[in-house]
N, C-alpha and C positions, 0 to 999 in steps of 0.2 A: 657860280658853276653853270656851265652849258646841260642841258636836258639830257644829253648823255650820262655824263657825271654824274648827275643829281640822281637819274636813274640806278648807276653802278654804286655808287657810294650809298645808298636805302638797301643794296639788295645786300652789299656787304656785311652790314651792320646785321642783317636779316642772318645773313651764313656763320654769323660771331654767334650768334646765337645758337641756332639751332645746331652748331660743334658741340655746343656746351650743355645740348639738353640730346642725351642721349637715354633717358626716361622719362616714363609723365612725371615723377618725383622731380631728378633736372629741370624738365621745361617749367615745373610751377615755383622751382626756386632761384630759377633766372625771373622769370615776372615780376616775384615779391624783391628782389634786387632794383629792379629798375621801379618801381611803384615807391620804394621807400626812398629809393635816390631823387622821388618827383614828389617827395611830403605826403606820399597813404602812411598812413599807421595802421599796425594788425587788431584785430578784433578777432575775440575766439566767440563761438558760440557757444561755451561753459556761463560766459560771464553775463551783465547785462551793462547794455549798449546803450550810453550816453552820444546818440549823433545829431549834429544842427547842421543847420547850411552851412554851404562853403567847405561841410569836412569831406576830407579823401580817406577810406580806409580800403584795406582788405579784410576777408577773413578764406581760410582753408578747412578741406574737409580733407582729411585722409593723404593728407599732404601731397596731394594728387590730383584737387579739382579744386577751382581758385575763383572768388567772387569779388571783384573788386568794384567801387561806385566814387562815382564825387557827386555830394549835391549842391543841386542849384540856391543861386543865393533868395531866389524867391519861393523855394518848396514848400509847398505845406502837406500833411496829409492826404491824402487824398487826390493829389496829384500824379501823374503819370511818371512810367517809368522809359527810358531810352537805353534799348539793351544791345549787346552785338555778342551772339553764343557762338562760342567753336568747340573744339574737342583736344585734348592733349594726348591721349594715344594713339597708337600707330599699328597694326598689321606687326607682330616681333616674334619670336622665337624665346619661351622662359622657361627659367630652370625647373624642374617638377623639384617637389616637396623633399623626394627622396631620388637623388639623383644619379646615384654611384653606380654606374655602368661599364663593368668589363669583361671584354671579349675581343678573342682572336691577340690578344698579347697586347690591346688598345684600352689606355683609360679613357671613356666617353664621358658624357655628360648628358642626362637622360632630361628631354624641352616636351615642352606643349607645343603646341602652333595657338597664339595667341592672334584670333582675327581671321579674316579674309585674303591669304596673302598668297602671291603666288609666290611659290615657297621655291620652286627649283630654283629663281633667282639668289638663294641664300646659298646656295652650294659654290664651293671654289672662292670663297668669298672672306679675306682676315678678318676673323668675329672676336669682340672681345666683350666683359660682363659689365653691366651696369645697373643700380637700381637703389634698391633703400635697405639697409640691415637695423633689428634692432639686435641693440647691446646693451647688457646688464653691467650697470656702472656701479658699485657699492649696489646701494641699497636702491638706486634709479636705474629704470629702464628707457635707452635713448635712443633717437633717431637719429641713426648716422645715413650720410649718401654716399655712395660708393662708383666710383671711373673706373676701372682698369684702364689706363690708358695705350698699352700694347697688346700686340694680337694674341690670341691664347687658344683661341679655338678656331676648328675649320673644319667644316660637312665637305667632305672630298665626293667630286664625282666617281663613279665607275668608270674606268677607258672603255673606249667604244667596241674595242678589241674584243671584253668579254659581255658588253650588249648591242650586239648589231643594230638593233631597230633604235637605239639612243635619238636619232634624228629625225626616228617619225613618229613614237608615243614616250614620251615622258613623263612617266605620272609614278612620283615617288610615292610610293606608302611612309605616310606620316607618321608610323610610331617604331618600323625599324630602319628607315632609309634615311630619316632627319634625325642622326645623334653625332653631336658633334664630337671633334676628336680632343682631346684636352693636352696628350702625352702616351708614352707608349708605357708599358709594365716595364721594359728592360731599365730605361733613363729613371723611372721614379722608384724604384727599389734601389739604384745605385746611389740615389742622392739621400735617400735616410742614412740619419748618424745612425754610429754603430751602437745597437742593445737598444734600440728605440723599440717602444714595447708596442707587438702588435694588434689591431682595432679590436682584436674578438678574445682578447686578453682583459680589455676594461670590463671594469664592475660595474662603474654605473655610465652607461650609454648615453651620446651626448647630441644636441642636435647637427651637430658638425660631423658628428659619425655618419649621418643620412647621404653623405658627398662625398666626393672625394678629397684626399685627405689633402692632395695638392692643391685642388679649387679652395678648399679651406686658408690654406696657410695662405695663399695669394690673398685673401681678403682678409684676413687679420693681419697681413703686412703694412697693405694699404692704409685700414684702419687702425694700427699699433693698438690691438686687442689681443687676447690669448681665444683658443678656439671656444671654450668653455664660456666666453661671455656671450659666445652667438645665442640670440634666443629666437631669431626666423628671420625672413630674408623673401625680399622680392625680387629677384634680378630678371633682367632682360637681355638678351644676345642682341648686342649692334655692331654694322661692320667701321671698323676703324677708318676707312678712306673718308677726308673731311670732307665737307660738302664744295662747292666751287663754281667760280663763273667759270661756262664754257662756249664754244661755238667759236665758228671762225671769225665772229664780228660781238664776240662777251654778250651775247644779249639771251645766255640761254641759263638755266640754275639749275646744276646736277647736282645730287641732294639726296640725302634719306628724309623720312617724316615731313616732306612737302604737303602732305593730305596728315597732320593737319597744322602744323606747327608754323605755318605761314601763316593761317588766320587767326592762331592763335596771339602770334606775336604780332602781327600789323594791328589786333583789336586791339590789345594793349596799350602799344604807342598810339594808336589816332584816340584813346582815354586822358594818357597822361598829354599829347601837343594838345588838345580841346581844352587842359583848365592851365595850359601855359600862358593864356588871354585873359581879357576882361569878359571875355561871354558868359561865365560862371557865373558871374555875377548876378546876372538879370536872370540867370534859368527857371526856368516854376518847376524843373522834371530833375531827376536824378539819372543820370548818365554811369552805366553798370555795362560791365564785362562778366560773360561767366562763363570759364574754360571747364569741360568738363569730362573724366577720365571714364573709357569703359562704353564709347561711342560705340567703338568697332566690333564690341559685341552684342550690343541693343541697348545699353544705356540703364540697363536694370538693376541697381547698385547704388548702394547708400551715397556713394559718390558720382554719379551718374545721374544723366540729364531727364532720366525716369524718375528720379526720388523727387524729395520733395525737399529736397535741401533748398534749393532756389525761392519755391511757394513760401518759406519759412522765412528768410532773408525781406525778399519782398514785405510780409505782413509787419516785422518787426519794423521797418522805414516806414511805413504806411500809419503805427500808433502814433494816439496823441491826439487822433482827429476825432470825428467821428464816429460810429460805430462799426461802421459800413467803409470807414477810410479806403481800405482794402478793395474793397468790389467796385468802389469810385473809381480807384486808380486805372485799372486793369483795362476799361474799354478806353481810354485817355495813352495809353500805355503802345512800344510798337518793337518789336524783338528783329533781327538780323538774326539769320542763322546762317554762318558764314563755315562753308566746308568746301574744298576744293573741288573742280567740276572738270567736266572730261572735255578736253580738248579734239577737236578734228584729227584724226591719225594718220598721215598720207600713205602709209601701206594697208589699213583697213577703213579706206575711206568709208565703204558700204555700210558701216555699223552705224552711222548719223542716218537721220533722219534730213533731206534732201534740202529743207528749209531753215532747219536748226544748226550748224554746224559751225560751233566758236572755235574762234581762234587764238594763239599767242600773239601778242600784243595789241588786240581788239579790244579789249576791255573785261569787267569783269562780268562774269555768265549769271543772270537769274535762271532757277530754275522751275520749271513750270510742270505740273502732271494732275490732269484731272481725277485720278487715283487717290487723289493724297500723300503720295508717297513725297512730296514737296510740300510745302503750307504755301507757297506763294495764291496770294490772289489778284482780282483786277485791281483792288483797293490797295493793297500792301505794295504791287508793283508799282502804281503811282506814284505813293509817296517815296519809294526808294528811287524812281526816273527823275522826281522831280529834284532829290536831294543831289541826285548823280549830274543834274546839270548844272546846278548850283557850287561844285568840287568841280565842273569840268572835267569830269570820268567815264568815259563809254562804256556804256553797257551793252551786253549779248543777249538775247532768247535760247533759251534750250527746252524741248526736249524730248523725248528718248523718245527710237522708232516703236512702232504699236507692235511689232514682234520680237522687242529687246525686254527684259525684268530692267522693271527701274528698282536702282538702289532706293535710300532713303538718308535720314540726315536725324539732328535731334529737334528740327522744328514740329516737324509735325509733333511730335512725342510734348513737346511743350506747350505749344500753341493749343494743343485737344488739351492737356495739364489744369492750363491755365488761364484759358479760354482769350487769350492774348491775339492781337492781329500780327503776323510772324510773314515776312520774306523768305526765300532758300536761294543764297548766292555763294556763287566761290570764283577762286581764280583758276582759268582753264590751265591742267597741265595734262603730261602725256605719263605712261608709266605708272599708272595708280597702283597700288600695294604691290608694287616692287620694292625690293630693298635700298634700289637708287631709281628715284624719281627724278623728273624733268618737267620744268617751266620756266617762262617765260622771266628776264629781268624785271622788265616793267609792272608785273601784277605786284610786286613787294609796296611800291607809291601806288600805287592807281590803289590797291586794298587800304592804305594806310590813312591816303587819301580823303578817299570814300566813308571810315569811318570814324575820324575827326570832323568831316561836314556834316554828319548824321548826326553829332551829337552837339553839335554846334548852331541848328540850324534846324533839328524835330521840330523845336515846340511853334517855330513859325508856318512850318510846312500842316504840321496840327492842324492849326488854327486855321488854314485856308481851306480845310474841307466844310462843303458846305451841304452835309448830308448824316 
């Protein structure tokens, strides 16, 4: 294939993807698909863990944050770790606990704002539900995922007609202006059979009752359940339009969940193409992925990049050695924390800082801030420059002007954790917590790239530091 090609056909496979992970539940059960189709087997942390070299596993928490590793065929305790962390959630719109909202002759559907999102983008926009139900099976409680694959809901603007100023302040209120529409009262009263007995007639109250009664049936259709076996429910509002190559020349990827589910899935594959070789073989480090859900709200969750679920993972590959195997490891050890990064905006150029300003198909952005609000250092940047020449991957400098708030990522949160030497890199795109994002073809292979040499290719980049 011509460089073209090879570029559009990675970014495809990338957009297969992320169609099919329309929650962090989807995104991690697309991962463990393609991890089991490349020989990981699952591990739970209930059990205990028989692992030697050369094995590939997974294990999950919360069915929503996913640790996968292969080790080296030279590992021993006490040896270092080769990590690449991203995040599985997204900036979303989710159903509240009790959601049955009607008004004005509208059945609604009452959401949080989940994240940092600019939310007017969610408006006019065909939304439909997606997430994880459990269902009480006999005498088992299970975890089913759930698609709605057609559009169901829609947060309608106001015409302009009755807000003049619509085009110069737009600032909806988040708890009566973002409820989306499900169905009108006139259509869902006409569609109950006749003598169906009404909500506030039952004796004993159900968790299905908390919703409405059509969002209900729609997900026990889906999942051929009666409503009675719902026992709780996480779902997410996403909009149905699939993600897609665009621009007059295909080189562009319009997308939801671009921030973060591109780093999520390029760390992935560059995991499983790194033990498609003989390099495993000779490894002395364990080569670990760790996606992790609950970014976009600070990461403080037993499944989040704050817990200690990963410290935990870590020390159990670490026994067997040592005492101290663990403490060995750690300064031998080097984390990627890979989150997408902000691209140069040609209508708000101003917002860059004059020297820093990456671009789409430049390569991927380190990110730097003497705040800490990034982990990168002069150390960690070396070792990521010198693996980026070694893939043939260009890299960017970023970052933020001294009068912008710098975001943050879950390196620092892990690196301070874990006391680990940690990068902060992503692929520049434009549109951050929009509903539809935009970047670049090219960062799908340059990411993918990038972290199949890293894990291919640490422990000799290691060993060249001479300090």
């Amino acid at each position: 294939m011509t460089s073209k090609d090879l570029i559009l056909s990675t970014a495809r496979q990338f957009l297969a993807y992320v169609n099919k992970a329309p929650s962090p539940y989807h995104a991690v059960e697309e991962i463990k698909s393609k991890l089991v189709a490349a020989g990981f087997r699952e591990l739970r942390d209930t059990d205990q863990w028989q692992v030697k070299p050369k094995d590939k596993c997974f294990v999950t928490k919360n069915q929503s944050t996913i640790i996968a590793f292969a080790v080296g065929g030279q590992f021993k305790p006490g040896n270092g770790f080769s990590i690449v962390g991203a995040h599985t959630d997204s900036p979303c719109l989710k159903v509240k606990p009790v959601s049955k909202v009607n008004k004005s002759g509208y059945n609604l559907v009452g959401v949080e704002c989940y994240g940092g999102g600019i939310w007017h983008t969610w408006f006019d926009r065909d939304l439909t539900i997606a997430g994880r139900v459990l269902v009480k099976a006999g005498k088992s409680i299970e975890h089913r995922l759930v698609n709605i694959s057609r559009p169901i809901l829609r947060v309608p603007h106001v015409a302009i007609h009755l807000q003049r100023d619509h085009n110069e302040k737009f600032s909806p209120n988040k708890e009566t202006n973002i409820c989306p529409v499900l169905s009108t009262e006139v259509q869902s009263q006409l569609g109950k059979p006749v003598g169906e007995t009404a909500d506030t007639d039952k004796s004993t109250p159900t968790q299905a009752d908390k919703h409405q009664p059509l969002l209900v049936k729609l997900l026990c259709d889906e999942l051929k359940v009666e409503p009675e076996q719902l026992m709780d429910f996480d779902l997410h509002l996403a909009d149905t339009q699939p993600a897609a190559i665009g621009g007059a020349l295909e080189e562009f990827i319009f997308s939801p969940r671009l921030d973060n589910l591109l780093n999520a899935y390029t760390a992935a594959v560059g995991l499983v193409n790194s033990c498609s070789n003989t390099s495993l073989d000779s490894d002395p480090t364990i080569r670990m992925i760790s996606l992790f859900d609950n970014e976009e709200v600070g990461s403080q969750s037993a499944q989040g990049a704050g817990s200690s679920f990963q410290e935990y993972v870590l020390r159990r590959l670490s026994s067997g050695g040592s005492q101290t195997a663990f403490e060995e490891a750690i300064p031998k050890s080097y984390m990627i924390s890979a989150d997408q990064a902000h691209a140069l905006h040609p209508n708000y150029s101003e917002k860059h800082e004059g020297n820093h300003q990456p671009g789409l198909h430049k390569g991927i952005v380190v990110k730097i801030n003497s705040n800490q609000r990034y982990a990168s250092t002069a150390i960690t940047n070396t070792i990521l420059r010198e693996i980026g020449r070694i893939a043939d991957v260009p890299l960017q400098d970023f970052v933020v002007r001294n009068d912008v708030a710098c975001g943050s990522t879950i390196g620092p949160i892990m690196s301070a954790k874990l006391g680990m030497a940690t990068v902060d890199i992503g692929a520049p795109q434009l549109s951050m917590h929009s509903i539809r994002e935009m970047c670049c073809t090219t960062s799908v292979l340059q990411s993918q790239t990038l972290y199949q040499a890293f894990f291919e290719h640490y422990p000799e980049v290691f060993s060249s530091l001479k300090f």
